[in-house]
Every structure is written in structure tokens, then in C-alpha cells.
FIKOLZA-1660 file (N, C-alpha, C; in steps of 0.1 Angstrom, whole numbers, plus 5000, padded with zeros to 4 digits):
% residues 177
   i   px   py   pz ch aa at
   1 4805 5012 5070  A  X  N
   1 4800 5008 5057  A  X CA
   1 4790 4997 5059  A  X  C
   2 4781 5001 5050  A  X  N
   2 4767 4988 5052  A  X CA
   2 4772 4977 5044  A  X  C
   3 4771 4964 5049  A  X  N
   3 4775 4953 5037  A  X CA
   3 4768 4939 5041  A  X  C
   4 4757 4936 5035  A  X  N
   4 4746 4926 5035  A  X CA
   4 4742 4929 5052  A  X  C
   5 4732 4942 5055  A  X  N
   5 4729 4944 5067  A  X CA
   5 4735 4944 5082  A  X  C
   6 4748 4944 5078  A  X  N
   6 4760 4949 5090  A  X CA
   6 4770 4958 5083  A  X  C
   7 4769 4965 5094  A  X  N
   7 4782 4980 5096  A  X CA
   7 4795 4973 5101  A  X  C
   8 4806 4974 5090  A  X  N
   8 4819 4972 5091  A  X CA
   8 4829 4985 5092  A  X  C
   9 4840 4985 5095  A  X  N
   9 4845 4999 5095  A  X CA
   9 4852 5003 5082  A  X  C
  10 4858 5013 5076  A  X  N
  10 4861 5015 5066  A  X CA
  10 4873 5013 5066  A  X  C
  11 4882 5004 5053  A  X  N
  11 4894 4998 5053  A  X CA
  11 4903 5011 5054  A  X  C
  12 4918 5004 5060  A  X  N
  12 4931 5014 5066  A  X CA
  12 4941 5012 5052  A  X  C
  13 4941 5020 5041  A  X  N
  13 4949 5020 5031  A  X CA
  13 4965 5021 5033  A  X  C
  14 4972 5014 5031  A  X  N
  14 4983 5024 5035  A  X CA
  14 4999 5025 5023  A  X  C
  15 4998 5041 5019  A  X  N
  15 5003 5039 5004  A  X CA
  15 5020 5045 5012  A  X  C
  16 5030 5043 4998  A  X  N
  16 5036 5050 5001  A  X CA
  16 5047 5044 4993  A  X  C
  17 5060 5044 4992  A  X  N
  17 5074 5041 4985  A  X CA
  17 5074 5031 4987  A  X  C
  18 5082 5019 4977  A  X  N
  18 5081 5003 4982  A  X CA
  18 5094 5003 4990  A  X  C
  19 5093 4999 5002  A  X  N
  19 5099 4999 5014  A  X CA
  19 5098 5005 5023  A  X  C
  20 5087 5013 5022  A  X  N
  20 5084 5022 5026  A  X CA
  20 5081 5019 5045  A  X  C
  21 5077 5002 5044  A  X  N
  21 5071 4995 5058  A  X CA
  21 5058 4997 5058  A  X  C
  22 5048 4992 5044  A  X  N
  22 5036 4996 5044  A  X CA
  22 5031 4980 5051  A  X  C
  23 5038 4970 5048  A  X  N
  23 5033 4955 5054  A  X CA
  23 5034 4953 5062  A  X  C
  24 5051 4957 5068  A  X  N
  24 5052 4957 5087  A  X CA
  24 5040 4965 5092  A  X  C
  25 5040 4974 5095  A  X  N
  25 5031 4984 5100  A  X CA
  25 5017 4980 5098  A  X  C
  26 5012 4971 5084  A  X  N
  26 5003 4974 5083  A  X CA
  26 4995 4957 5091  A  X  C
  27 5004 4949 5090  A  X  N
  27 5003 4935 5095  A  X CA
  27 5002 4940 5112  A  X  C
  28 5011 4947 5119  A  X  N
  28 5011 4949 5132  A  X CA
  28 4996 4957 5136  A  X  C
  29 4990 4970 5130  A  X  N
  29 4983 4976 5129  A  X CA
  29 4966 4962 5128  A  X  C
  30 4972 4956 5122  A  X  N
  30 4960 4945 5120  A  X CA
  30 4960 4935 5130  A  X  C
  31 4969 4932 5138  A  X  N
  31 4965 4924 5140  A  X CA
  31 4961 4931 5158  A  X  C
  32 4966 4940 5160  A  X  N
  32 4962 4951 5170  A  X CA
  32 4948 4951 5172  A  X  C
  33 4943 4960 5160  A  X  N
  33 4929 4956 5155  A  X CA
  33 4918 4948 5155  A  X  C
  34 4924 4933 5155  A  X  N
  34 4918 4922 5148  A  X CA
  34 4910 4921 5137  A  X  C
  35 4917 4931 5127  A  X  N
  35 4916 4931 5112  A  X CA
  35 4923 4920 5104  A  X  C
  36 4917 4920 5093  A  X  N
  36 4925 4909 5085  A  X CA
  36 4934 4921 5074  A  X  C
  37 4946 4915 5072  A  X  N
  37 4953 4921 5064  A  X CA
  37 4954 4915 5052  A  X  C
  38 4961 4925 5042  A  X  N
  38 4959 4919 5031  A  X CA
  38 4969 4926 5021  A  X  C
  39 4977 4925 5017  A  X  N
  39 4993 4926 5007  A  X CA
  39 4988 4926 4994  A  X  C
  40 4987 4934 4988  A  X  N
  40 4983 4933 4973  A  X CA
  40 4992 4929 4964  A  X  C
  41 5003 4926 4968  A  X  N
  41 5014 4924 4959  A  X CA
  41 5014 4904 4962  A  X  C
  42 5013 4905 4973  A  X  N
  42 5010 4888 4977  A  X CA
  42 4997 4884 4970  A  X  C
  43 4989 4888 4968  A  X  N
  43 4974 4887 4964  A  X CA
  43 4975 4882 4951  A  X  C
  44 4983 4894 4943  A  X  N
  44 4984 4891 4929  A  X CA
  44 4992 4880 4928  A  X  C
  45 5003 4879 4933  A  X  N
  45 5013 4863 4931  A  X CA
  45 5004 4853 4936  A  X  C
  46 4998 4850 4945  A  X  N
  46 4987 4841 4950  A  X CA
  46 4978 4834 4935  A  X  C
  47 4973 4848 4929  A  X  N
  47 4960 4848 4924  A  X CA
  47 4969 4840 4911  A  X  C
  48 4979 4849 4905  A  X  N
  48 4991 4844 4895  A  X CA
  48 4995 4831 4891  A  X  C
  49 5002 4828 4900  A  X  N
  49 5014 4818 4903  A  X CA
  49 5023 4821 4898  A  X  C
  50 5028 4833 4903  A  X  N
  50 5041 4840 4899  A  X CA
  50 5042 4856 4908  A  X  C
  51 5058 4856 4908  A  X  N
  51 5059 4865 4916  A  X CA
  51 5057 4877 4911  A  X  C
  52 5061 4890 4915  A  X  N
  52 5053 4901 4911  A  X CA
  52 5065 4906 4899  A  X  C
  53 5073 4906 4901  A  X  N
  53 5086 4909 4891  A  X CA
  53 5085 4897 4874  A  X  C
  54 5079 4885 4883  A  X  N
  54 5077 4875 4868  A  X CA
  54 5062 4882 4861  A  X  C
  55 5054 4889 4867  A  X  N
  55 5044 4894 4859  A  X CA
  55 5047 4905 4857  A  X  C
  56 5056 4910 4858  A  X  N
  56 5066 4925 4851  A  X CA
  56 5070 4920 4839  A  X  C
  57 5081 4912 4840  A  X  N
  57 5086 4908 4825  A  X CA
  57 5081 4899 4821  A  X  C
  58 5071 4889 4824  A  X  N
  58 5064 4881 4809  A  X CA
  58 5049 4886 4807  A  X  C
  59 5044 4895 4812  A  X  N
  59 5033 4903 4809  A  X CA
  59 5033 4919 4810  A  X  C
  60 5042 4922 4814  A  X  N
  60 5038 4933 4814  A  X CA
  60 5035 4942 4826  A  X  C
  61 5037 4963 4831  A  X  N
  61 5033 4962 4842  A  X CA
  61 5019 4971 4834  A  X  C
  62 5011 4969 4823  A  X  N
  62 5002 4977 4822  A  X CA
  62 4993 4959 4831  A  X  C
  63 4994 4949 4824  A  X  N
  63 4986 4938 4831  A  X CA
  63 4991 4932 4844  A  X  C
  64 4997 4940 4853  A  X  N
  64 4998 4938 4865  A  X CA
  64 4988 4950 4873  A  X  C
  65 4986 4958 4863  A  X  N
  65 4977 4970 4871  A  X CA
  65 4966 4969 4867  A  X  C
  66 4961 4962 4857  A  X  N
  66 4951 4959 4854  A  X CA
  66 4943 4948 4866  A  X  C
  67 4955 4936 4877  A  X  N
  67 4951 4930 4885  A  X CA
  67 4948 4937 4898  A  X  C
  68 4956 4946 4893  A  X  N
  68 4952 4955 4909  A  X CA
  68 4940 4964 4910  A  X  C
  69 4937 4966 4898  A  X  N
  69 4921 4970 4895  A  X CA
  69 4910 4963 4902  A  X  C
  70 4913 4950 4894  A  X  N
  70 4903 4939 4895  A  X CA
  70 4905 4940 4911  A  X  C
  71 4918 4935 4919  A  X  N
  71 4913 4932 4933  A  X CA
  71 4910 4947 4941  A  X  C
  72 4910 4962 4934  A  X  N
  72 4909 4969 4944  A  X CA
  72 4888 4970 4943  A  X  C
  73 4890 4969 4932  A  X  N
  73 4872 4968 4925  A  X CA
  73 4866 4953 4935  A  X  C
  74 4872 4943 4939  A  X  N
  74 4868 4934 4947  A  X CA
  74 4863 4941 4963  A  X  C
  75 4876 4947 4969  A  X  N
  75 4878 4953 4978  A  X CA
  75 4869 4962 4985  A  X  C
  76 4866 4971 4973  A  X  N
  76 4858 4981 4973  A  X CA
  76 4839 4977 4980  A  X  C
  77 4839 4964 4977  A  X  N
  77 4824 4955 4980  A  X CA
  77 4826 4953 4996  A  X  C
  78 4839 4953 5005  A  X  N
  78 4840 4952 5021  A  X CA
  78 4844 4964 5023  A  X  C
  79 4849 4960 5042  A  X  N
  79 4857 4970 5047  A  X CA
  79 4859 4963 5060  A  X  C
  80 4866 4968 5069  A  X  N
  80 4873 4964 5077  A  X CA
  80 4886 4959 5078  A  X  C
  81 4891 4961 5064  A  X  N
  81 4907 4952 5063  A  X CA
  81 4917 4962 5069  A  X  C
  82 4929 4961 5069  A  X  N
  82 4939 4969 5066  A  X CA
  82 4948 4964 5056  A  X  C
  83 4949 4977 5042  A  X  N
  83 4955 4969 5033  A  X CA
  83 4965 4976 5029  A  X  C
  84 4976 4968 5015  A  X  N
  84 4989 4976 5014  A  X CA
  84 4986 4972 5000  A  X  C
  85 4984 4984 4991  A  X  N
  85 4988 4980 4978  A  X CA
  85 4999 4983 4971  A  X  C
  86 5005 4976 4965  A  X  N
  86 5016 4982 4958  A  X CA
  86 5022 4995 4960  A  X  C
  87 5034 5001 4959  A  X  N
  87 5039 5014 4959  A  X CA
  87 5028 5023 4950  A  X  C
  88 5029 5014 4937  A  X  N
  88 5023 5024 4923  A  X CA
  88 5010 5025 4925  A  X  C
  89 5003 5015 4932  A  X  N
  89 4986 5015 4932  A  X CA
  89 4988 5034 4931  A  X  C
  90 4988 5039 4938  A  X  N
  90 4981 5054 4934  A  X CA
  90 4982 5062 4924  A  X  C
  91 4991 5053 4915  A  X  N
  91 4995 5062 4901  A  X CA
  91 4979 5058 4891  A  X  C
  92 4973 5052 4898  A  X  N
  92 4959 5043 4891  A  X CA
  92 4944 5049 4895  A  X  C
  93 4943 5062 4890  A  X  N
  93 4929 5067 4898  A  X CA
  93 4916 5061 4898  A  X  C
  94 4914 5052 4894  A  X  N
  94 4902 5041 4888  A  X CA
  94 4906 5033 4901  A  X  C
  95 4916 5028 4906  A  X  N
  95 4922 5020 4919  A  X CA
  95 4917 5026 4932  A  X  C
  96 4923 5041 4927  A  X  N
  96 4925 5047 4943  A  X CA
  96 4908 5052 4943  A  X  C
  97 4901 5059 4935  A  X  N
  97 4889 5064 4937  A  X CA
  97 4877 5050 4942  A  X  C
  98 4879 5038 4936  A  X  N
  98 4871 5029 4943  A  X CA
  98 4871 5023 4954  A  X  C
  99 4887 5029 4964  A  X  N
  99 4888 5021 4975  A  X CA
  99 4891 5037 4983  A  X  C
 100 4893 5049 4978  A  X  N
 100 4888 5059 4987  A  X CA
 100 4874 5058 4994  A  X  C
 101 4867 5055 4984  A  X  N
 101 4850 5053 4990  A  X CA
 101 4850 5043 5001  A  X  C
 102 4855 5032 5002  A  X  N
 102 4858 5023 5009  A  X CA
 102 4862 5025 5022  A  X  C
 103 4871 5034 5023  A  X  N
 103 4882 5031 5033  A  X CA
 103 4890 5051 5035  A  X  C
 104 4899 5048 5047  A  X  N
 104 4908 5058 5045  A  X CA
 104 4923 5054 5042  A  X  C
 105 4927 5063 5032  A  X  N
 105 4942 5059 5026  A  X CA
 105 4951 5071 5038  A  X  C
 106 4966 5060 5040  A  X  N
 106 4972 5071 5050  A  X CA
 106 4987 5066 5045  A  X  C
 107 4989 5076 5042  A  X  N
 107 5003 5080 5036  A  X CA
 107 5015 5078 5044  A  X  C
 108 5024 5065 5046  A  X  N
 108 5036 5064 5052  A  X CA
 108 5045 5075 5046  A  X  C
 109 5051 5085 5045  A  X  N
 109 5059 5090 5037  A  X CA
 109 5074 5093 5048  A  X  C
 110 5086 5090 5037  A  X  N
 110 5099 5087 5037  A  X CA
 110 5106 5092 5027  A  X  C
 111 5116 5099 5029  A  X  N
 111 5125 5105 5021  A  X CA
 111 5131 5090 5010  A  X  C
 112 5133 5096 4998  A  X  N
 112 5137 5080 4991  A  X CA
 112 5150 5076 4998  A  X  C
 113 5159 5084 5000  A  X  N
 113 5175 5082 5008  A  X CA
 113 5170 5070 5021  A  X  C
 114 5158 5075 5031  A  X  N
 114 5155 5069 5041  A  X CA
 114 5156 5053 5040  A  X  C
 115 5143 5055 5026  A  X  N
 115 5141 5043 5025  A  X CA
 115 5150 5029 5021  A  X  C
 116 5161 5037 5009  A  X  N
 116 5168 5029 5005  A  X CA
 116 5178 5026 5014  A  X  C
 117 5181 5030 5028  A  X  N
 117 5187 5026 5039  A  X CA
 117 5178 5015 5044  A  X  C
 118 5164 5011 5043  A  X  N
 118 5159 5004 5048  A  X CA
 118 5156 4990 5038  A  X  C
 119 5161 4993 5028  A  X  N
 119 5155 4981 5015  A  X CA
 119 5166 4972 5017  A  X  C
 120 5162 4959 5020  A  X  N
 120 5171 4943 5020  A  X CA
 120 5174 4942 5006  A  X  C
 121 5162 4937 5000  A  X  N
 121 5167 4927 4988  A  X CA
 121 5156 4933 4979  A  X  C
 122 5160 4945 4972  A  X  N
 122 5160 4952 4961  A  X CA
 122 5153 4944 4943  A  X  C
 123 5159 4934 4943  A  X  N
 123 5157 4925 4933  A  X CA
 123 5147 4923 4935  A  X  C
 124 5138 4920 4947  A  X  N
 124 5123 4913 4947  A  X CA
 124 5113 4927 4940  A  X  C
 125 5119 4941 4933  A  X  N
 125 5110 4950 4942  A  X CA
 125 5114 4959 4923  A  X  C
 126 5100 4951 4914  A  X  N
 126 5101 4954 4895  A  X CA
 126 5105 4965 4892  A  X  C
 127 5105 4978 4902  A  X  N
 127 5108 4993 4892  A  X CA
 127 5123 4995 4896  A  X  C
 128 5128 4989 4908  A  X  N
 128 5144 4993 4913  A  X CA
 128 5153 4982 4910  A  X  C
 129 5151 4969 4908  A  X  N
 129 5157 4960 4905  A  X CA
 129 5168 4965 4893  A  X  C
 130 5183 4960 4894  A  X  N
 130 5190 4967 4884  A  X CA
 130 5191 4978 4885  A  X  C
 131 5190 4983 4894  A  X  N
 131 5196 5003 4892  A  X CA
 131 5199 5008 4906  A  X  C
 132 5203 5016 4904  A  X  N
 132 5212 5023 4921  A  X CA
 132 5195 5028 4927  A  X  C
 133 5194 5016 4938  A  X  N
 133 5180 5023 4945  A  X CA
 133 5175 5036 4951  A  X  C
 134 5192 5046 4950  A  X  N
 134 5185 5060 4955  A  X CA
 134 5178 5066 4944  A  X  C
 135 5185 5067 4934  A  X  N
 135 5182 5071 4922  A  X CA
 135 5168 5067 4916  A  X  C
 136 5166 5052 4917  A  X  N
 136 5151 5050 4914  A  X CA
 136 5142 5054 4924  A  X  C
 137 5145 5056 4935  A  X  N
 137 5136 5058 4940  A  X CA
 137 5131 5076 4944  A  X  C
 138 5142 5082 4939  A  X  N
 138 5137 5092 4941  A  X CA
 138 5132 5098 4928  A  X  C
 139 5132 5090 4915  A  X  N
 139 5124 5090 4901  A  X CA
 139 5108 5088 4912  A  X  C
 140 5110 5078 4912  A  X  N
 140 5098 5073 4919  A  X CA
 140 5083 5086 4928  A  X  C
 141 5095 5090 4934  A  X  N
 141 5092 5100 4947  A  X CA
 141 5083 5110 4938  A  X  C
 142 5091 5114 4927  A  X  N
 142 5092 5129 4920  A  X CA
 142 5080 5124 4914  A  X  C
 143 5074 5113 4908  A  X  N
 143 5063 5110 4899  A  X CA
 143 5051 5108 4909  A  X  C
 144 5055 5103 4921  A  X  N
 144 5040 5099 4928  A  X CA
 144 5043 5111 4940  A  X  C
 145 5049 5121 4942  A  X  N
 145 5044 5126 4955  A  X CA
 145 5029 5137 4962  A  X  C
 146 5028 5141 4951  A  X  N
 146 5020 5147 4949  A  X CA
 146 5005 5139 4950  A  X  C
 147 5005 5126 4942  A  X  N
 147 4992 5120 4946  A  X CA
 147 4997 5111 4959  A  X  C
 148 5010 5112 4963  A  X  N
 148 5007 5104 4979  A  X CA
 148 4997 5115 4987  A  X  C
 149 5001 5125 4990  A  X  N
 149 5002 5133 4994  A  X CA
 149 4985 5139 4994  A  X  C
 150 4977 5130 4983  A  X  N
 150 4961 5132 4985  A  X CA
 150 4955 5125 4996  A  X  C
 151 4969 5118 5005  A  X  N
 151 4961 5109 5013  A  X CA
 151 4950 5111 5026  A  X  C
 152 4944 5108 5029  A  X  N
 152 4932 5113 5043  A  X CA
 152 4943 5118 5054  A  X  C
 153 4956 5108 5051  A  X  N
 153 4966 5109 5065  A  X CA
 153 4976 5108 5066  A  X  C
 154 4986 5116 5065  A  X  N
 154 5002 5114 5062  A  X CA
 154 5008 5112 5080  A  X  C
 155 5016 5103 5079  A  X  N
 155 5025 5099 5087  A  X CA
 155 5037 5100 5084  A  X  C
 156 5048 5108 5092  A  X  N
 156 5058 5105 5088  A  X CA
 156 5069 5096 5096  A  X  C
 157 5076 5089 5088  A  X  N
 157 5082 5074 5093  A  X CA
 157 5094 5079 5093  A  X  C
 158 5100 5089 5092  A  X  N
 158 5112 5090 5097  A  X CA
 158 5111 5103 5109  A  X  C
 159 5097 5106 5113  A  X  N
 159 5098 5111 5125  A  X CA
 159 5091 5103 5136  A  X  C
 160 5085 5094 5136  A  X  N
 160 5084 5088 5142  A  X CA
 160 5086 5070 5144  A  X  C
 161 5088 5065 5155  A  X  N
 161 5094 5051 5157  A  X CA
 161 5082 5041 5151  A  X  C
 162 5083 5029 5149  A  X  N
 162 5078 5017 5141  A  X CA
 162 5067 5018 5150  A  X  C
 163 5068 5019 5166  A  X  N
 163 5058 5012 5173  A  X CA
 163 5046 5031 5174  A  X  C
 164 5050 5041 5175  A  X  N
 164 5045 5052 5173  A  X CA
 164 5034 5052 5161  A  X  C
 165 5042 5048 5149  A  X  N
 165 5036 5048 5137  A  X CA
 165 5022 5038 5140  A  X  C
 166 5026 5023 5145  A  X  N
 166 5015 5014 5140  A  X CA
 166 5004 5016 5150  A  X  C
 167 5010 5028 5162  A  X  N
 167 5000 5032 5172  A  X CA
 167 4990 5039 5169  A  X  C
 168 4993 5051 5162  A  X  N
 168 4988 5060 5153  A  X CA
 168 4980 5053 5140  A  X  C
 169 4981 5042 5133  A  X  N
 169 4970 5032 5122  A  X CA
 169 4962 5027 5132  A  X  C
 170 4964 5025 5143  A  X  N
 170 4952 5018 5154  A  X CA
 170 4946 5028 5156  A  X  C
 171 4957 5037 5156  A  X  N
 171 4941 5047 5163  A  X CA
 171 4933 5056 5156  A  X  C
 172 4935 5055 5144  A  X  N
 172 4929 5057 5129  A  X CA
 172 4921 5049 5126  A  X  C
 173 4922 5036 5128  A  X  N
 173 4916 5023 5128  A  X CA
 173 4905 5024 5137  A  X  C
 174 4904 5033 5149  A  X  N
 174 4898 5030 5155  A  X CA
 174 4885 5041 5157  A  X  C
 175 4881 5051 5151  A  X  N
 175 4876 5060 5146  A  X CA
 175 4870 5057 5132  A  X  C
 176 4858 5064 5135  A  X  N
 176 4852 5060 5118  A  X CA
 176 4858 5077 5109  A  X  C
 177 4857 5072 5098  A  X  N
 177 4861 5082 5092  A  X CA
 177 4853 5096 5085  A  X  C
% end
């Protein structure tokens, strides 16, 4: 990507179920790299001053997606990151079409059962908090698989190990697209 007369490489998206291990992977994968990483969900609390579940219930999640616009439309002006937006970012095609141009999106995908064997502390995490996490999450699964599944690159995380996976973003990373 051209950006004020230097070629950067195109950002490493990486979508998928929340818990999916889009931050581990994608923080390891970065710094492998020597990419800067970047958590969209930290971004918006940063940008906020509030956590992502307090701008669920005192605004709203249509104005939490409205922020993830704003930072994917920021986004979309670089490249070189490796970034993790939200689970839902892909439910947002205005999101995902300005940072497909940008970058390649690569699909961690996990069975929702997987994942909720791998989820700690559920309460941090606005659409499962309060409800049996298989169940939300395979709501979840059933609404977005199909657009995960547009991604440039599916990986799958329960066939292969943590260090395989973030081997495979490096070397995705390391290839123009």
C-alpha cells in the first residue's frame, strides 16, 4: 500500500468468535513481525473512558459500532498493523469493505463449544454476559458464519496448536497479498 510515498504492507485482520484468541495470536503474530498491534475493543475503551460492555448499556451497541466505523475508516488511511476487531466487526459491511481494501482479513474459526471451553471471564465479553456461553455463542456462530467465512484466509484453531496458528499469520504477514 502507498501511504505519503512509502509502500507499507497490507494490514493482518483477524476476525472470528469473541474468544476466539484473535489478541493472543494476533499480539504474538505482531510482534514476530515487528508490526504494531492494535485491539479494537481496547481502542474504543481508550478512545471512551469506559469499558466496552459500559458502552453497551449506557449507549448503546448501534453507538459502539458506529465507533468501530470511525476507527476502521481511520485504519483504512495505513497498513502494516495486525489488527483484531471486535467479534461483530463483520456483521458491519461499511467496516469490513473499508479495511478489506486495506489489508487481508483471516478467519480464526472455532466451533462455539471450543471456544466456550476457552472463555475465562465471560462478563467482560457484552453479547454473552448473563447467559449460558454455549448457547450464546452458537446464536452468535449461526448469525455471522457465513460472513466469517468471506475471509481471504480461514484457519482453523482447533486443528491446529497456538504456536502453528501464529506461524501461519506470520507467514501471511509475510507475503503481499
Amino acid at each position: 500500500m502507498e501511504r505519503g510515498g512509502r509502500t507499507s504492507p497490507p494490514h493482518l485482520i483477524l476476525v472470528g468468535l469473541p474468544g476466539v484468541g484473535k489478541t493472543t495470536i494476533g499480539k504474538a503474530a505482531a510482534r514476530r513481525l515487528g508490526r504494531q498491534f492494535l485491539d479494537f475493543d481496547q481502542e474504543i475503551e481508550r478512545r471512551a473512558g469506559m469499558e466496552v460492555r459500559e458502552i453497551f448499556r449506557l449507549r448503546g451497541e448501534d453507538h459502539f459500532r458506529s465507533m468501530e466505523f470511525a476507527l476502521s475508516e481511520e485504519l483504512s488511511e495505513t497498513g502494516g498493523m495486525v489488527l483484531s476487531p471486535g467479534g461483530g466487526w463483520i456483521t458491519q459491511p461499511k467496516s469490513v469493505e473499508l479495511l478489506r481494501s486495506a489489508g487481508r482479513i483471516i478467519y480464526l474459526r472455532a466451533s462455539p463449544e471450543a471456544v466456550a471451553r476457552r472463555l475465562r471471564r465471560v462478563e467482560t465479553r457484552p453479547l454473552l454476559a448473563g447467559r449460558d456461553p454455549v448457547i450464546a455463542l452458537r446464536e452468535l456462530y449461526q448469525k455471522r458464519r457465513a460472513l466469517y467465512e468471506t475471509a481471504d484466509t480461514v484457519l482453523d484453531t482447533e486443528r491446529l496448536a497456538r504456536q502453528q496458528l501464529i506461524a501461519k499469520v506470520v507467514e501471511l504477514g509475510s507475503t503481499t497479498k
